[in-house]
TINUSE-920438 format. One record per residue (C-alpha): residue number from 1; residue in three letters; x, y, z. Coordinates in pm, whole numbers. Layout:
PT  num  residu      px      py      pz
PT  NUM     ALA       X       Y       Z
...
This chain:
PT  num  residu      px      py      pz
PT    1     UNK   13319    9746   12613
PT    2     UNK   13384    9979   12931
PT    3     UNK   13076   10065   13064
PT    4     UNK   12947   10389   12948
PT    5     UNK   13141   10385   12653
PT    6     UNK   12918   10376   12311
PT    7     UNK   13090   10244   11972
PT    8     UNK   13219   10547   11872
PT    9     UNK   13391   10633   12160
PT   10     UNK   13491   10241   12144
PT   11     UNK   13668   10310   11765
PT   12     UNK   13793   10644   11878
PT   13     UNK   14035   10493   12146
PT   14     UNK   14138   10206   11931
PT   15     UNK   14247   10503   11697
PT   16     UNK   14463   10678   11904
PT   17     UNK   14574   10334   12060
PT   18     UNK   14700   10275   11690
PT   19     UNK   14862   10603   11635
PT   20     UNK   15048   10547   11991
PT   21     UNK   15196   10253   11871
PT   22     UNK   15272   10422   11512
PT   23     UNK   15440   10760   11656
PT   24     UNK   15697   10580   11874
PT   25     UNK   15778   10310   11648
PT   26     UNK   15825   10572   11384
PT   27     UNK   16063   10716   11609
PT   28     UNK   16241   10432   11670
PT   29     UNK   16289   10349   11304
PT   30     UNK   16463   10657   11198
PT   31     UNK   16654   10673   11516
PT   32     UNK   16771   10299   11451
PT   33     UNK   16837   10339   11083
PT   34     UNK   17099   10675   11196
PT   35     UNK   17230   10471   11460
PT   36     UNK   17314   10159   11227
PT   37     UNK   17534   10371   11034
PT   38     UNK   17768   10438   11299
PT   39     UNK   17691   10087   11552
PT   40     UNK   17702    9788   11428
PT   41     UNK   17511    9497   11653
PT   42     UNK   17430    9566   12060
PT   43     UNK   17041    9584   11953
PT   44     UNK   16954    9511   12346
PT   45     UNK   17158    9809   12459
PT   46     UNK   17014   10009   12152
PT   47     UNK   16634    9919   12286
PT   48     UNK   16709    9973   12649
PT   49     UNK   16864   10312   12538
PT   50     UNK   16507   10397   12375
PT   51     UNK   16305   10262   12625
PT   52     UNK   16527   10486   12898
PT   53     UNK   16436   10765   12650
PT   54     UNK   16115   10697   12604
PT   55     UNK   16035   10685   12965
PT   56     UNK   16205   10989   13052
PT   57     UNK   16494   10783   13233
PT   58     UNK   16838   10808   13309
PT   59     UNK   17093   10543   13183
PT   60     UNK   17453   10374   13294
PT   61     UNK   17622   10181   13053
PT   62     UNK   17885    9917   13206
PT   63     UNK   18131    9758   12988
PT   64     UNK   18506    9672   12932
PT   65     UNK   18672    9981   12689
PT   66     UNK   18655    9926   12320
PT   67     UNK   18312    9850   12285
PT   68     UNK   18118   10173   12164
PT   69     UNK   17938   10290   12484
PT   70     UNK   18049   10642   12406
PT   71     UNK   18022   10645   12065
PT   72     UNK   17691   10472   12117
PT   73     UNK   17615   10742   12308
PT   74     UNK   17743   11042   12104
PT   75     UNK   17573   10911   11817
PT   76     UNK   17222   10860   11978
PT   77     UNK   17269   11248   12084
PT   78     UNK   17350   11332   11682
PT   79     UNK   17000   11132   11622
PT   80     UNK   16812   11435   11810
PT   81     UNK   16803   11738   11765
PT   82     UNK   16863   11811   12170
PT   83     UNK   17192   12036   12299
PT   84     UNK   17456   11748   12359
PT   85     UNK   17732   11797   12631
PT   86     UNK   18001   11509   12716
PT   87     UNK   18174   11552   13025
PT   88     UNK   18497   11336   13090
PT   89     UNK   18486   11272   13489
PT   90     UNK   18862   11273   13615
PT   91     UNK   18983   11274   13998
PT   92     UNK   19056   11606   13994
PT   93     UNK   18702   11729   13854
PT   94     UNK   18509   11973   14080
PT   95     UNK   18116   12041   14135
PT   96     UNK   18161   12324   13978
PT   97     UNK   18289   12208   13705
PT   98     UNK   17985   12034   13547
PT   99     UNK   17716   12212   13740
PT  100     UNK   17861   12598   13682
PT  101     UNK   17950   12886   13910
PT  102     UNK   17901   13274   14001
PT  103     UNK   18174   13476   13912
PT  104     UNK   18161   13847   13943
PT  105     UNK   18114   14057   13604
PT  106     UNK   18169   14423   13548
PT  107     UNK   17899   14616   13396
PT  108     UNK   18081   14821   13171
PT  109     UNK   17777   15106   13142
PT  110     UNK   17756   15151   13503
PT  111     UNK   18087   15041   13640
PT  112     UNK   17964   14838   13919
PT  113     UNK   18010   14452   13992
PT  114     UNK   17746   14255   13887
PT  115     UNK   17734   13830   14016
PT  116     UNK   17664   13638   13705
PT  117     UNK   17607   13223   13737
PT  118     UNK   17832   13117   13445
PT  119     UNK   17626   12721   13341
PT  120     UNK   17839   12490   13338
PT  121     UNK   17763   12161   13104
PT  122     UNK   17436   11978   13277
PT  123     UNK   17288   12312   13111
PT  124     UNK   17227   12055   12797
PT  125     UNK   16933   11812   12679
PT  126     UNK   17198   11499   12693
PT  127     UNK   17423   11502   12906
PT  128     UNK   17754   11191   12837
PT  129     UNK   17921   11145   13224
PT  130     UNK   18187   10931   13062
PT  131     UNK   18395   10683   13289
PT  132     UNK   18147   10819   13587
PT  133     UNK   18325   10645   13850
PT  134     UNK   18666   10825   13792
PT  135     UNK   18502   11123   14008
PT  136     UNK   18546   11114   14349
PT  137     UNK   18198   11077   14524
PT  138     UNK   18173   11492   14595
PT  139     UNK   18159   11568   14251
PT  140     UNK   17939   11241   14168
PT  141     UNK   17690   11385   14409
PT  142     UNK   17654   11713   14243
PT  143     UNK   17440   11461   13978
PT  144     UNK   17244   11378   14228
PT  145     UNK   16988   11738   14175
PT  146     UNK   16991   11740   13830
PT  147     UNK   16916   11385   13798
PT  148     UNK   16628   11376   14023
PT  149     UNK   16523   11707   14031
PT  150     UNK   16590   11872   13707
PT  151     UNK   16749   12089   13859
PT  152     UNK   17079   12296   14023
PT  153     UNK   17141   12459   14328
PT  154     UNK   17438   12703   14362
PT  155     UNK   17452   12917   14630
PT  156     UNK   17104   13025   14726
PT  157     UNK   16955   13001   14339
PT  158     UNK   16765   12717   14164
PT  159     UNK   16876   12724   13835
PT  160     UNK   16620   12441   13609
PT  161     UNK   16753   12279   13355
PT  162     UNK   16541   12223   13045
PT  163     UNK   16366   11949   12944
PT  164     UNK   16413   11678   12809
PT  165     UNK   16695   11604   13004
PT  166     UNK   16893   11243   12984
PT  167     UNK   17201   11183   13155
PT  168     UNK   17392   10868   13008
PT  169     UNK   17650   10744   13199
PT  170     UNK   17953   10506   13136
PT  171     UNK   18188   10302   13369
PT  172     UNK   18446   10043   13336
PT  173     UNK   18409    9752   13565
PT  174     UNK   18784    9608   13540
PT  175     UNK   18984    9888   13640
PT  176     UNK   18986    9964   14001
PT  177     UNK   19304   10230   14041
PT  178     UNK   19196   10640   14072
PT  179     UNK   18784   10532   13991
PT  180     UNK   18510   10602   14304
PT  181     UNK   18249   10323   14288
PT  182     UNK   17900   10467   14272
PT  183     UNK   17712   10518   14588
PT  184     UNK   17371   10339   14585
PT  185     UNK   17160   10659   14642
PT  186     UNK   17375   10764   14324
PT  187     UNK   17263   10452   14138
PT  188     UNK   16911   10437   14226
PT  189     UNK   16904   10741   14006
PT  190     UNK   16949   10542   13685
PT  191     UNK   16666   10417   13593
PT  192     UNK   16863   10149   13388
PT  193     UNK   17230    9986   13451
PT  194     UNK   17278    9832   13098
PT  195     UNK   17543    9618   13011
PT  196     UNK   17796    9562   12689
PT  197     UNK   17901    9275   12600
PT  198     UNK   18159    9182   12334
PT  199     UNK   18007    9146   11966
PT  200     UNK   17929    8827   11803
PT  201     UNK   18200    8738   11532
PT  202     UNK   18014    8866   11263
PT  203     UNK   17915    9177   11444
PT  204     UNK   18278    9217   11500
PT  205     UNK   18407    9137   11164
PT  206     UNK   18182    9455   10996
PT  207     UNK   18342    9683   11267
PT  208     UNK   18682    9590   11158
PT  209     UNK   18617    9672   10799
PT  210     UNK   18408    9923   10903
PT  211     UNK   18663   10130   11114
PT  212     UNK   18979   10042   10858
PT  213     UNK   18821   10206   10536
PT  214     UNK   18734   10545   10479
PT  215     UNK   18397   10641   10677
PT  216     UNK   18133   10874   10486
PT  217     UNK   17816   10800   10694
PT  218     UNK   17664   11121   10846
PT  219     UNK   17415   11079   11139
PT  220     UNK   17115   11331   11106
PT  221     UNK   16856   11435   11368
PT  222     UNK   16539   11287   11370
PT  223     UNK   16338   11416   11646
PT  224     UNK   16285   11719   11780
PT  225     UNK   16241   11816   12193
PT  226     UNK   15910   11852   12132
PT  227     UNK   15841   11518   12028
PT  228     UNK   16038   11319   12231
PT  229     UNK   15857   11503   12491
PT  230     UNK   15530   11437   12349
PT  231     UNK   15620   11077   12339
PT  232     UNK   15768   11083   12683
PT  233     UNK   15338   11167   12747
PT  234     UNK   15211   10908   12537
PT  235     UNK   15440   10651   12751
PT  236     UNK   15274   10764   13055
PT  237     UNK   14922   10746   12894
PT  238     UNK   14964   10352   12845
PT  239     UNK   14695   10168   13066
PT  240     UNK   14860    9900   13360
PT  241     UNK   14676    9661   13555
PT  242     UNK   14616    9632   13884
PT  243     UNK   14768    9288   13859
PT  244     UNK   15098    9411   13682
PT  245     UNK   15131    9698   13962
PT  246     UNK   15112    9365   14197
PT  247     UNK   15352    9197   14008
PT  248     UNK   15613    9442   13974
PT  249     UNK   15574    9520   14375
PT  250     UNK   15582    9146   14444
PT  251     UNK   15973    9108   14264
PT  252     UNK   16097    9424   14418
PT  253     UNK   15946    9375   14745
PT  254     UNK   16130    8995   14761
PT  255     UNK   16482    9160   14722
PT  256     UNK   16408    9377   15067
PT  257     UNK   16553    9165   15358
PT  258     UNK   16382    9099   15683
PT  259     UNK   16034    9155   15557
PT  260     UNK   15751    8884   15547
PT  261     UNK   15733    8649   15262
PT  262     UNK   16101    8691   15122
PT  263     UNK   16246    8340   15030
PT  264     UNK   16537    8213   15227
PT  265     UNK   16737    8217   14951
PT  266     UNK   16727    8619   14940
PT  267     UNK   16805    8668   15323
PT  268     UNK   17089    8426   15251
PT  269     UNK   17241    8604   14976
PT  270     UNK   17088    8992   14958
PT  271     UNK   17238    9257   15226
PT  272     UNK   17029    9531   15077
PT  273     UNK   16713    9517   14857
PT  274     UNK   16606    9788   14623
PT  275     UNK   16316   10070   14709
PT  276     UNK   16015   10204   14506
PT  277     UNK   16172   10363   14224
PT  278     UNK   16271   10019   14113
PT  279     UNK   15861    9982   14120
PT  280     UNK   15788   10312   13926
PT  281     UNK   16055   10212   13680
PT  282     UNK   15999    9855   13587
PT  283     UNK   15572    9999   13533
PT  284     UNK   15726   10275   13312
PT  285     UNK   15999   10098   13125
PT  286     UNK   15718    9818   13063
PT  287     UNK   15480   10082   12897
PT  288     UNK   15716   10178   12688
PT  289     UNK   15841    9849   12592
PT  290     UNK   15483    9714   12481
PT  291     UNK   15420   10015   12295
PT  292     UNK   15727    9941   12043
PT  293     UNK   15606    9595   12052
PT  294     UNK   15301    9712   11920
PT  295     UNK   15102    9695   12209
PT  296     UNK   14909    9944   12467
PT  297     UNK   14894    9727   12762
PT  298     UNK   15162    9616   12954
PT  299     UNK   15229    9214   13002
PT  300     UNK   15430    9003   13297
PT  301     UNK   15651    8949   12997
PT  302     UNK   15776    9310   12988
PT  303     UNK   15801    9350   13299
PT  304     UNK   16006    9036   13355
PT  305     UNK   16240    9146   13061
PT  306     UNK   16298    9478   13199
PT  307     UNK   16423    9338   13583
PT  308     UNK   16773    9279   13575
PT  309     UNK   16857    9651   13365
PT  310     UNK   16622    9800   13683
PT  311     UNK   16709    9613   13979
PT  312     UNK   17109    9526   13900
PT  313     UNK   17228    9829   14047
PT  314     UNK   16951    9806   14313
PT  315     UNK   17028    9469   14532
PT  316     UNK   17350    9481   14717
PT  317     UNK   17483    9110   14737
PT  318     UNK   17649    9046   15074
PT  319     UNK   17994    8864   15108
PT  320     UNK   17826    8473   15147
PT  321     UNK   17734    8574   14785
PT  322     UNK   18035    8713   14664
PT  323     UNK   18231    8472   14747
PT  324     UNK   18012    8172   14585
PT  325     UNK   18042    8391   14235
PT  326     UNK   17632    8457   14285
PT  327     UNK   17558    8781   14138
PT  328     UNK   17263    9039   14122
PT  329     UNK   17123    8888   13768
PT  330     UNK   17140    8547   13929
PT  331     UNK   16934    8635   14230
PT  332     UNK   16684    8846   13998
PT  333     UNK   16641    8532   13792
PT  334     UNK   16549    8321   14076
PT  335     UNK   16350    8601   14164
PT  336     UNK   16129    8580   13834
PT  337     UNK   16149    8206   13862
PT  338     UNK   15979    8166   14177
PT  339     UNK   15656    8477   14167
PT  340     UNK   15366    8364   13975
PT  341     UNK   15276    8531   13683
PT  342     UNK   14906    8439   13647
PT  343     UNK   14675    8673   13888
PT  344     UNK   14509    8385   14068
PT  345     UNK   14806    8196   14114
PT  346     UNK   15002    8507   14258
PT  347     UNK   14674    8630   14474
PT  348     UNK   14635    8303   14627
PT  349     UNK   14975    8162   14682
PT  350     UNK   15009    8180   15106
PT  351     UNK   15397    8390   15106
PT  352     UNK   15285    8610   14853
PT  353     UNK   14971    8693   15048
PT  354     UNK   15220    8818   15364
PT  355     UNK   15412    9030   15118
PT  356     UNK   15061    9213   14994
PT  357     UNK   14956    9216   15365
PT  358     UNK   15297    9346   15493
């Protein structure tokens, strides 16, 4: 017991530890149970999703066509009851376009011209950039506000956008003609790059008959803004360690080349590591992992599971690895491999103690 803290207040906190946990598993129940009526398997993306979510995160969504990420998407916006806006990103798609503009209005009492900002789509709780990188990088970077920010900028007026505010991306990674790869300042604002894989055959085998036979199943919202945004809180409440702030800093700070204590194989192989919001991200998206695993304390474990969807987009692989086939998730395994997770072994082990001094 903490000291200062009698028995009651002792009970007290293991109460609303308890009703944490309860509240956002709740929440992901009945958001899994509308989303199984539409998705069939892809229960990793489905968690990442809710952990993004939960953590008040943005998403991107890689995968080859045909596999859902839109309608996984669409339906998860159906699921609350938030504004939902999908935007299909094309080359010829403007700033303008998504964030809105001033036009000039007549006011039909007085006669004079009046400027009026007209929103344009980010003005919704969910916003669905589908096929992001068919936009050339102009109109990408008019994301770039909102995202961070919350936020838009047109002309000489902040406009905010209300909260909560997701923006879930998708992009195809096998087509390469009239798509506008993401900038990495344009990445780093995801807090997750998730990717779809093809189904299992039995996963595949209930979409065919699925998708062939008449389709009655009606997705209903669940929560509410408020909630989500009083879960978004209880996320943040969620105790970490001084240990699993080391932790997390210690596999992020590896990936940065030409600082002290990074292993040979990362200056080999990395040509640009990834900067603190992969740190504020992996904490966050580890709180809200242990709390739908039942737990209000955040473990190596989560933090581990959670690398590769935060630091993917993050490390830059140079040409050396390229052309040897090593990618990102291979380097960020290594990564894991190789940094302690037990305090004193981390603490005392002579690299890591140049990366905590650097």
């Amino acid at each position: 017991m903490p000291d200062g803290q009698t028995p009651a207040d002792a009970v007290q906190a293991t109460i609303s530890e308890s009703a944490a946990i309860r509240r956002l598993n709740d929440a992901r129940e009945k958001i899994v149970a509308q989303l199984s009526q539409v998705i069939v398997g892809q229960t990793a993306v489905i968690e990442e999703l809710l952990i993004c979510l939960f953590a008040r995160g943005h998403c991107l969504l890689e995968g080859v066509p045909g596999l859902a990420k839109t309608l996984m998407i669409s339906t998860l916006a159906k699921t609350l009851n938030l504004s939902f806006s999908r935007v299909q990103f094309t080359p010829d798609l403007m700033p303008a376009d998504i964030t809105g503009t001033e036009i000039l209005e007549e006011n039909r009492s007085t006669g004079a011209r009046e400027r009026r900002f007209l929103e344009g789509p980010l003005f919704s709780n969910i916003i669905l950039a589908d096929e992001i990188n068919r936009t050339p990088p102009k109109t990408q970077a008019a994301l770039l506000e909102a995202m961070q920010e919350r936020q838009v900028t047109v002309g000489r007026v902040r406009h905010p956008l209300t909260d909560p505010f997701f923006v879930l991306a998708t992009q195809n990674p096998i087509e390469q003609e009239g798509t506008y790869p993401l900038p990495e300042a344009q990445q780093d604002r995801f807090m997750f790059k998730v990717f779809v894989n093809y189904p299992s055959f039995q996963e595949e085998f209930e979409v065919a008959r699925r998708t062939t036979a008449l389709q009655t199943d009606e997705v209903k919202p669940v929560l509410s803004g408020k909630e989500i945004l009083e879960l978004q809180r209880t996320v943040r409440e969620v105790p970490v360690s001084d240990h699993i702030i080391r932790y997390a800093l210690s596999l992020v700070r590896q990936t940065r080349v030409g600082q002290t204590g990074v292993p040979e194989f990362v200056t080999d192989q990395i040509g640009w590591g990834a900067g603190p919001r992969a740190v504020q991200f992996l904490i966050l998206g580890g709180k809200a992992r242990a709390l739908l695993r039942g737990r209000t304390h955040v473990t190596t474990d989560d933090i581990q599971a959670l690398a590769r969807p935060v630091l993917r987009h993050r490390i830059v692989v140079n040409f050396a690895a390229q052309s040897d086939g090593v990618s990102p998730d291979k380097i960020i395994d290594r990564l894991i491999a190789s940094t302690p997770t037990k305090e004193d072994e981390l603490t005392s082990d002579a690299r890591f103690k140049k990366i905590f001094a650097s």
